[in-house]
C-alpha positions in Angstrom: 44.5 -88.4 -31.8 43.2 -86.4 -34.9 45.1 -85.9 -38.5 48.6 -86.1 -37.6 49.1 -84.7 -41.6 47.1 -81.6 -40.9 49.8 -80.6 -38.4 51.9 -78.0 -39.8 53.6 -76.2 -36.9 57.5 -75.6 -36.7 58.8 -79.1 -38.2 62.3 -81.2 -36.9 64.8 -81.0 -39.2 67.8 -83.7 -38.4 70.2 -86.0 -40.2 69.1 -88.7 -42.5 66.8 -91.3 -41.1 65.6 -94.7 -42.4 61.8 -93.2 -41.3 60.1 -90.1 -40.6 60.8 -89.1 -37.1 57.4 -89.2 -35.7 56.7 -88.2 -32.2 55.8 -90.4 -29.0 52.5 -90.1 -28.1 52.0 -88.6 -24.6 49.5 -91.3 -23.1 45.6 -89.6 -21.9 43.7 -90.2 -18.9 45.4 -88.3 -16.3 43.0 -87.2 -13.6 43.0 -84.6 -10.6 43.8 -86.2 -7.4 40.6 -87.3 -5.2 40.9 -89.2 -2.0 44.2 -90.2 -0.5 47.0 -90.3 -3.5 48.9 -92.8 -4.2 52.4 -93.1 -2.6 53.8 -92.3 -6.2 52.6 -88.9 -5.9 54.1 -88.1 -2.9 56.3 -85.2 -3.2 59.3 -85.4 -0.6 60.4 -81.5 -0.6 56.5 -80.6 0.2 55.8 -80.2 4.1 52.9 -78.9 6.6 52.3 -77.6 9.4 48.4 -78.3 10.7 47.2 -76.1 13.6 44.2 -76.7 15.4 42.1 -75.7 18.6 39.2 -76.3 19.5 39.4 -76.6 23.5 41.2 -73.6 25.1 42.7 -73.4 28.5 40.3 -70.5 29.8 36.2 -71.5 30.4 35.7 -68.4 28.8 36.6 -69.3 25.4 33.8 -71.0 23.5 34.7 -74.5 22.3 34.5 -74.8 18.8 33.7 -78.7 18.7 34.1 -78.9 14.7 38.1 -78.6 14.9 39.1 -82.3 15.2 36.9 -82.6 11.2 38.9 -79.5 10.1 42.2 -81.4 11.5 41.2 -84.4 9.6 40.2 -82.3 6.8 43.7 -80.4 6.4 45.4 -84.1 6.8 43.8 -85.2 4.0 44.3 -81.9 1.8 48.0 -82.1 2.3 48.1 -85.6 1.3 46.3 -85.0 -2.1 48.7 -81.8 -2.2 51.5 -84.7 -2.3 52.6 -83.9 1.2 54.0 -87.4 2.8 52.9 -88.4 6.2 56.1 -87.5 7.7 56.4 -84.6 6.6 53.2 -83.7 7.8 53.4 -82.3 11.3 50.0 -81.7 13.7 49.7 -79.0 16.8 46.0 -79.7 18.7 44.5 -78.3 21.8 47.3 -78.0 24.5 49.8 -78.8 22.1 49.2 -75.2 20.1 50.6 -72.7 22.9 51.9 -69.5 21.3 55.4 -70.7 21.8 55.0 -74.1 20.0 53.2 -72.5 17.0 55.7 -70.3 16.9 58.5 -72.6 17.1 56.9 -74.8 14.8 56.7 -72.2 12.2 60.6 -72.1 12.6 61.5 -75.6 12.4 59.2 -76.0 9.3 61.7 -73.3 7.7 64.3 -75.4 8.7 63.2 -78.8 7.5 61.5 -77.5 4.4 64.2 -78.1 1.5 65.3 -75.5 -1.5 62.7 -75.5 -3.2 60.0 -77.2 -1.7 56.4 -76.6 -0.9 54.6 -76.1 2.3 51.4 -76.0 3.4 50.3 -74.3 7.0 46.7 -74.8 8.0 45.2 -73.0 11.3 41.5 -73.5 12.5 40.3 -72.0 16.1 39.3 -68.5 16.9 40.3 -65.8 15.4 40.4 -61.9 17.2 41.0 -58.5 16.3 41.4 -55.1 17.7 43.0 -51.2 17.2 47.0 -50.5 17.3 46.7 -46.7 19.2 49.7 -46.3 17.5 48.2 -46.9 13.4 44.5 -46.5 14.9 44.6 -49.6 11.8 43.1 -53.0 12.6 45.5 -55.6 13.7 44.3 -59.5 13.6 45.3 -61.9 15.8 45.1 -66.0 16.3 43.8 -67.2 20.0 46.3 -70.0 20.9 45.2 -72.3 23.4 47.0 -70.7 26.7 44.8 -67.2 25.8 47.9 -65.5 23.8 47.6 -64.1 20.3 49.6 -64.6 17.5 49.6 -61.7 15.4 50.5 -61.5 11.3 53.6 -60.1 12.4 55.0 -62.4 14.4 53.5 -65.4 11.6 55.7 -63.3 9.3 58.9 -63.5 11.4 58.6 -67.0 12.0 58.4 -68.0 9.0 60.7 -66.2 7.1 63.2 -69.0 6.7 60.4 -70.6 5.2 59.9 -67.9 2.7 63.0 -67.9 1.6 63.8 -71.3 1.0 60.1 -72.4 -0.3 59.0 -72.1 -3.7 55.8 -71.8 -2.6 53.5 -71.5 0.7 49.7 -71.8 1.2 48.5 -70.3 4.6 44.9 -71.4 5.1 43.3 -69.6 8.0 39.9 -70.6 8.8 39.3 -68.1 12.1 38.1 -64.9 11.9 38.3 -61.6 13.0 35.2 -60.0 13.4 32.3 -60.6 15.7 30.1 -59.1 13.3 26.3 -59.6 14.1 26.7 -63.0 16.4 26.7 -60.9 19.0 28.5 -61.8 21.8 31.3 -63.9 21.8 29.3 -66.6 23.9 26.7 -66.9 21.1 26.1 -70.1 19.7 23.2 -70.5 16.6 21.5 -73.0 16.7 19.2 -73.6 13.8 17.4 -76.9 11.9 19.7 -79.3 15.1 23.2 -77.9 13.3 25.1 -75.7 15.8 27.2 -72.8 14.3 29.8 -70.8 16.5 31.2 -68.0 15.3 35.2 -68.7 15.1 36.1 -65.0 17.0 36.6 -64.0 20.4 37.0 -60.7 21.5 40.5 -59.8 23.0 39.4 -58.1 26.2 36.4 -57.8 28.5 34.1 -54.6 28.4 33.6 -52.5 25.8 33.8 -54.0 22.0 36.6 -52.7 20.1 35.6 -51.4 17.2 37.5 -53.6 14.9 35.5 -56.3 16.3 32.8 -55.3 14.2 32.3 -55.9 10.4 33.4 -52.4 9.6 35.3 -51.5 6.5 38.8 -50.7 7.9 42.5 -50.9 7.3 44.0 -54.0 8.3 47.5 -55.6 8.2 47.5 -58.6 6.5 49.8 -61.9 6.8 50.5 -61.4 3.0 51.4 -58.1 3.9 54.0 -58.7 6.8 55.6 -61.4 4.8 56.4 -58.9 1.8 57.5 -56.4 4.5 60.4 -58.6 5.5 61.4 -59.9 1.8 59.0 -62.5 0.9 57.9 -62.3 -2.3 53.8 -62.5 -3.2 53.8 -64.5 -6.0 55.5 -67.2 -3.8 52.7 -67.0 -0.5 49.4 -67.3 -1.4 46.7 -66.7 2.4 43.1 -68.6 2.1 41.1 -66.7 4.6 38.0 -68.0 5.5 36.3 -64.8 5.2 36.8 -61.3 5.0 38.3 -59.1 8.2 34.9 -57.7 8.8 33.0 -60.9 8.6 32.0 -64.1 10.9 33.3 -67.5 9.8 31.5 -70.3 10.9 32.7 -73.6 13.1 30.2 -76.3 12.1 29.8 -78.9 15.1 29.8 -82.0 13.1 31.3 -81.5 10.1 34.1 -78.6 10.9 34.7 -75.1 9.4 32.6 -74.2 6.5 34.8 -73.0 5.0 37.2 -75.3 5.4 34.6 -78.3 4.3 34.4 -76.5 0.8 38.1 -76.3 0.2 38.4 -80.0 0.9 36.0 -81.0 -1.4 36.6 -78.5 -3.7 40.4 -79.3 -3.7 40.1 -82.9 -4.0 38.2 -82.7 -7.5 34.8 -80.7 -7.3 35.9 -77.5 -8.5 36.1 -77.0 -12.0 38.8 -76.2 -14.4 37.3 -73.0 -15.6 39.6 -72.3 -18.6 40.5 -75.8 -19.7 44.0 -75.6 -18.9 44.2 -78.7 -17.6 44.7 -77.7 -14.3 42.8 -76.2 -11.4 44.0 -73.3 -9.5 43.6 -72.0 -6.1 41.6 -69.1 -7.9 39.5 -72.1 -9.3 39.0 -73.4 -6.2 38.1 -70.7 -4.1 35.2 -70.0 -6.1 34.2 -73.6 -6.0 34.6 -73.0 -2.2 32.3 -69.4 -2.3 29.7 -71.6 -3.9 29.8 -74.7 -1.1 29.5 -71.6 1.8 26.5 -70.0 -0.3 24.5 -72.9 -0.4 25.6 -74.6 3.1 24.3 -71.4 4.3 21.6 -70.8 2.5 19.2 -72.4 5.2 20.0 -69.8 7.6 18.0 -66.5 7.0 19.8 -63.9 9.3 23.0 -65.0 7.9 24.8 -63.9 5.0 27.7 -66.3 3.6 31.2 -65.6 4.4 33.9 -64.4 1.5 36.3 -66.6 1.1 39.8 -65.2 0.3 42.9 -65.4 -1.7 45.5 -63.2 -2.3 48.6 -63.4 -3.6 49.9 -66.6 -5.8 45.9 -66.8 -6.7 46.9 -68.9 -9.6 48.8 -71.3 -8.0 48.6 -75.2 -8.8 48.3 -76.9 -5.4 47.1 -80.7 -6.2 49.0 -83.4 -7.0 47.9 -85.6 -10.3 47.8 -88.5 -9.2 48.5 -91.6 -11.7 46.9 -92.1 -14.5 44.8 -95.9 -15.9 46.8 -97.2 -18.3 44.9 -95.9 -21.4 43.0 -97.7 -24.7 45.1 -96.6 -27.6 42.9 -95.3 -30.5 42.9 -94.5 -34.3 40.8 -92.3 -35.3 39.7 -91.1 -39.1 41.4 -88.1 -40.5 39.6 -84.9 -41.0 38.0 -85.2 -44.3 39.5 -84.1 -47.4 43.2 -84.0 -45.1 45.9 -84.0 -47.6 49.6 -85.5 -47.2 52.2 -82.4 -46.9 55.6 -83.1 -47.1 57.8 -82.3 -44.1 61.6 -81.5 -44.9 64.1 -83.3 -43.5 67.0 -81.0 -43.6 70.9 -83.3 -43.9 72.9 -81.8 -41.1 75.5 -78.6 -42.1 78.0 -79.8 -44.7 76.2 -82.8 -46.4 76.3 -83.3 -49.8 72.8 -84.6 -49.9 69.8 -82.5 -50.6 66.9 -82.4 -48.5 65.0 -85.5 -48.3 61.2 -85.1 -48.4 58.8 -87.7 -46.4 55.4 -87.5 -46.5 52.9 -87.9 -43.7 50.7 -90.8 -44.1 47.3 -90.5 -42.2 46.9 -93.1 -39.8 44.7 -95.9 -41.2 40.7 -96.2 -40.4 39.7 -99.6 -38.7 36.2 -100.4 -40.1 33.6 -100.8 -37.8 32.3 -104.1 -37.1 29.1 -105.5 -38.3 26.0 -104.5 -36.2 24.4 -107.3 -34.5 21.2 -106.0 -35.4 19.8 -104.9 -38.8 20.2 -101.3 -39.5 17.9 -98.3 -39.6 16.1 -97.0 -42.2 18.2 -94.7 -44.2 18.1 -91.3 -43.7 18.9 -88.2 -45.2 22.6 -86.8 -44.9 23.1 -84.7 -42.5 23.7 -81.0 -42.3 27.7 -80.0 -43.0 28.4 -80.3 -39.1 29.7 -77.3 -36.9 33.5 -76.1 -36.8 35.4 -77.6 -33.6 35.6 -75.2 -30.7 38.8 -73.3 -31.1 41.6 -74.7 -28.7 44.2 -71.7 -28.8 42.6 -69.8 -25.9 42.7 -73.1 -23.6 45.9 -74.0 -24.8 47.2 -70.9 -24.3 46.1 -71.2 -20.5 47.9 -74.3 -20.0 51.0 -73.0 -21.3 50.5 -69.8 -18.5 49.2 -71.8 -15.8 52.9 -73.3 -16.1 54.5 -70.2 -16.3 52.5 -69.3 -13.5 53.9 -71.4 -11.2 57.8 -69.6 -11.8 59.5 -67.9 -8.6 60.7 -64.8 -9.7 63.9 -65.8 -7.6 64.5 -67.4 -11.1 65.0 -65.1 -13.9 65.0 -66.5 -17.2 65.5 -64.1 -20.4 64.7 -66.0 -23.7 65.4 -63.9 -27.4 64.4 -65.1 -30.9 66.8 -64.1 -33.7 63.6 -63.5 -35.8 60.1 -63.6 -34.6 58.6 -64.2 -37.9 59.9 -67.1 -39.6 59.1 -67.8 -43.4 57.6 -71.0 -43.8 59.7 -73.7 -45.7 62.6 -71.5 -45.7 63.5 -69.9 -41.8 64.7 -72.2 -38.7 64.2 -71.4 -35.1 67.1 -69.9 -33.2 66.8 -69.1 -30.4 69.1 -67.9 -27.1 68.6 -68.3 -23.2 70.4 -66.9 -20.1 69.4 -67.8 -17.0 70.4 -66.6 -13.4 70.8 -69.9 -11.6 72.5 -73.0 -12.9 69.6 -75.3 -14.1 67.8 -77.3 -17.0 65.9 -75.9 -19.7 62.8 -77.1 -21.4 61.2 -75.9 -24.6 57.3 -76.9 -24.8 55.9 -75.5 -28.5 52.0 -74.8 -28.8 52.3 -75.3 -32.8 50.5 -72.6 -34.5 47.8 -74.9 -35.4 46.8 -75.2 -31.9 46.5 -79.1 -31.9 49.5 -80.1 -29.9 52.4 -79.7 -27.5 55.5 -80.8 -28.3 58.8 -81.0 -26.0 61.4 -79.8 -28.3 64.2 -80.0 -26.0 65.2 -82.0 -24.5 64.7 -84.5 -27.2 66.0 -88.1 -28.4 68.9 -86.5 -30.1 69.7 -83.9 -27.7 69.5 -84.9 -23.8 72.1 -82.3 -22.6 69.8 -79.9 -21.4 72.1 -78.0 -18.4 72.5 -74.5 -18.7 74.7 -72.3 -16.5 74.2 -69.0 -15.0 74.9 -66.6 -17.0 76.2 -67.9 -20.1 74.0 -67.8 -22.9 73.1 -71.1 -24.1 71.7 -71.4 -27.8 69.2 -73.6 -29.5 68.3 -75.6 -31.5 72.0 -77.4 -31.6 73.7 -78.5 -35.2 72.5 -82.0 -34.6 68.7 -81.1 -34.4 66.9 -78.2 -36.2 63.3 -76.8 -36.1 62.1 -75.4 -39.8 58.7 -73.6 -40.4 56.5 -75.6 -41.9 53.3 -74.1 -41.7 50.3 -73.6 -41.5 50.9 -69.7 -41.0 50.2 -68.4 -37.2 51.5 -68.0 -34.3 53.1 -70.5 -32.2 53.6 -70.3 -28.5 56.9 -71.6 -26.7 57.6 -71.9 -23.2 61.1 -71.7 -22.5 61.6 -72.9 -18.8 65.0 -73.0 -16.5 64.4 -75.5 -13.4 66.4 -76.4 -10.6 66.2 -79.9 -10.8 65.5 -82.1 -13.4 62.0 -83.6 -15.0 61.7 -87.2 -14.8 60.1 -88.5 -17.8 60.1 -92.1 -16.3 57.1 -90.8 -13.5 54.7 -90.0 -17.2 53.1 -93.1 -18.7 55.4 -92.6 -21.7 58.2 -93.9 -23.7 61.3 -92.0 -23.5 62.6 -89.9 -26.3 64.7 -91.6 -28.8 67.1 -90.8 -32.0 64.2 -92.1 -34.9 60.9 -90.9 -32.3 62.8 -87.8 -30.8 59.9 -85.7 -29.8 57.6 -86.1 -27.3 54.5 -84.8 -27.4 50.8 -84.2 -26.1 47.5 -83.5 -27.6 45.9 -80.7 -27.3 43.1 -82.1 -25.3 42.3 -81.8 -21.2 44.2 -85.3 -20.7 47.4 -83.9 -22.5 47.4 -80.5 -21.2 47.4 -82.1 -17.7 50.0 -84.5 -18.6 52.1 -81.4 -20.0 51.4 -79.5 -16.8 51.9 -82.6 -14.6 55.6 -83.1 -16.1 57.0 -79.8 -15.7 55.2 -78.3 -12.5 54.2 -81.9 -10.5 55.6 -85.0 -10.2 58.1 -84.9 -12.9 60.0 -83.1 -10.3 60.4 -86.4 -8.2 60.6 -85.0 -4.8 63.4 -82.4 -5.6 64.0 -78.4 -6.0 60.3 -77.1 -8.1 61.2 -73.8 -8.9 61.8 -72.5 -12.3 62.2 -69.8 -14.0 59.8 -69.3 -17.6 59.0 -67.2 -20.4 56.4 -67.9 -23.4 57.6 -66.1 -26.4 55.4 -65.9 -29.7 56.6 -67.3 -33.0 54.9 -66.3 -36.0 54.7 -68.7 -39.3 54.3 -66.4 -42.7 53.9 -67.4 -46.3 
């Protein structure tokens, strides 16, 4: 866990103890979800809706034989998302008339509680063509009884959605160009792996220009939902590819597109900036990568753009639970010496300030080789300063933030920013605009770990009410500089609902161990991010409010 004596970052100072207060360890091993999660991950307020056609009413409308994978694809999505199977509701072929979509939209406003998170998926063809009124592009979905379903009307139905979600991921694998496929009839064929082209033009006879992959104004579905008071950093819209390019309907295997955002989702794509967590932005580009190569093969065409816009940073995947981990004990850094921390008596004591020195943990010896040892050899080189952790630390604590709805305004002030080390104590006031539960999460300013300073084993009454300004630390608890000198980071956060410590692997907060807290490795960043923005909502309201506010420690 490294030299628990080299940390110096803001220091809890409480009433007299028989022991130094140490904090419980956050346990390690958390990992992205892959597969189907467990039940424990299930989320109750997250919902879906799953759209998807791939046999139309009218002979003229190409199949697109690849929809039944991209159905079972978007199942399995919305279950690593935490979605439970009955919330997850499924529109196919016949079923997916405009009217049913539409309605469907509607009733997932209505079941979808304060709060929650949905998920609506639609694969089939996509169309486009000119408003004479704009002369701008308007895009359009083909529902199976040879309507269209334009951004508009997506908007409108799911306003009530909108406003009651904290969050909504659209994933649209259509498109809306017929770009250089030619006509809409054309199937490519090429190496036995039949590729459609997920379009189809509006109206016989001439081709509209908008059909074509011309650069042109367009109206999108992030668009139309702002228009009528949605708010962008609550929608996020993964298009397949751009307006004025072909998406592809794989025969076998389903949408590209939509293969690469399930593998990418469920664990391929890469967490870019060590946060701890992978975001849609993350995973489209682990997506762009999957429809670069998959099309690579195919020499007169060039890969599709995947898209996302709006909540681009948004945390969609579950974590799901963790193996219980091997607790170790490793050495100190060397040459770590033992600082004391002071332990503060509580306003009005007559005692003075107790010092306690941090021991380093002890070093087990390692065993006896069961072989005889090399040769000696010379000492090695000084070795290399450790990577720096701020900058991914730093991105854990805004991946969280993040995730706020900015229905949720949180306003967070220091009483001093620059606190003198050994002498100054945090203080700190918060107002919030909905009733709710604050959390503090410090990044110390030596960048080696979290700690949740409220609430805490002394100090359990987090509730704050709108409006009123709530101030912390309390007389029972307080938090004095210590040192080293930097600057600390701490997320102040309001949520709805409160975070359940008892879904973490760890024991609860308690008066002599009052402070939880995490390394500042990937296991404990996504433990952090896992408690406040994933499960350790337990199924109830997710949004927050946040603010990261910088601390300074000075000589």
């Amino acid at each position: 866990m490294g030299d628990r004596a080299s940390h110096r970052e803001l220091r809890p100072a409480w009433p007299r103890l028989g022991r130094k207060a140490c904090c419980t360890a956050l346990l390690a091993g958390l990992l992205l979800a892959s597969g189907m999660p467990a039940s424990g991950s299930e989320l109750a307020s997250r919902t879906a809706l799953i759209v998807g056609i791939g046999s139309y009413q009218s002979p003229d409308v190409p199949r697109l034989d690849g929809v039944p994978h991209d159905i079972a694809s978007a199942k399995t999505m919305a279950r690593a998302m935490g979605i439970p199977e009955r919330n997850i509701r499924i529109l196919r072929d016949q079923e997916a008339t405009k009217g049913n979509i539409l309605r469907a939209l509607t009733e997932l406003g209505e079941s979808t509680p304060e709060g929650g998170r949905s998920l609506i998926y639609f694969s089939g063809h996509g169309t486009r063509w000119t408003d004479p009124q704009s002369r701008t592009c308007v895009e359009g979905f083909l529902t199976y009884d040879n309507q269209t379903i334009v951004n508009r009307e997506l908007a409108e139905a799911s306003k009530k959605l909108a406003d009651k979600a904290d969050k909504v991921i659209s994933i649209l694998d259509a498109c809306h160009s017929g770009g250089y496929a030619g006509t809409a009839t054309h199937v490519r064929s090429v190496g036995g792996t039949v590729l459609t082209p997920k379009f189809y033009y509006r109206a016989k006879g001439t081709e509209d220009a908008c059909s074509k992959p011309v650069n042109m104004q367009t109206r999108s579905l992030l668009g139309e939902v702002t228009r009528i008071g949605g708010l962008k950093e609550n929608f996020v819209q993964i298009s397949s590819a751009r307006p004025d390019e072909v998406a592809f309907d794989d025969a076998q295997n389903g949408g590209i597109a939509t293969q690469g955002l399930r593998r990418c989702l469920l664990g391929t794509a890469k967490d870019i900036d060590g946060s701890g967590a992978v975001s849609l932005e993350e995973i489209r580009r682990c997506t762009q990568d999957f429809v670069n190569e998959r099309l690579k093969p195919y020499k007169d065409i060039r890969p599709h753009h995947v898209m996302v816009s709006g909540a681009r940073n948004l945390i969609p995947v579950a974590v799901k639970p963790p193996e219980p981990p091997v607790p170790a004990q490793p050495a100190p850094s060397p040459g770590a010496s033992t600082q004391p921390i002071v332990v503060a008596p509580p306003p009005g004591a007559s005692e003075p300030p107790t010092t306690v020195v941090a021991q380093p943990p002890a070093v087990q010896p390692p065993s006896s080789p069961a072989v005889a040892p090399p040769a000696p050899v010379p000492p090695p080189a000084p070795p290399a300063p450790p990577p720096e952790p701020a900058l991914a630390s730093l991105a854990t604590l805004r991946d969280i933030e993040q995730q706020r709805n900015p229905r949720r305004v949180v306003q967070a002030k220091l009483a001093k920013t620059d606190l003198k080390i050994g002498k100054d104590t945090l203080d700190l006031s918060v107002v919030s605009s909905h009733d709710g539960y604050v959390y503090l999460v410090l990044l110390g300013s030596d960048a080696k770990s979290f700690y949740v300073l409220f609430p805490n084993g002394l100090d359990m009454d987090n509730r704050i009410r709108a409006r009123q300004t709530l101030r912390l630390p309390r007389e029972a608890w307080q938090i004095k500089a210590a040192g080293p000198a930097g600057t600390n980071h701490l997320l102040v956060m309001v949520t709805d609902s409160p975070r359940s410590l008892d879904r973490l692997p760890l024991a609860p907060p308690a008066a002599n161990e009052p402070f939880t807290y995490a390394l500042n490795d990937l296991p404990g960043r996504r433990a952090v991010i896992d408690y406040l923005v994933g499960r350790g909502a337990g199924g109830a309201s997710e949004s927050f409010g946040a603010q990261i506010l910088r601390v300074k420690e000075i000589p």
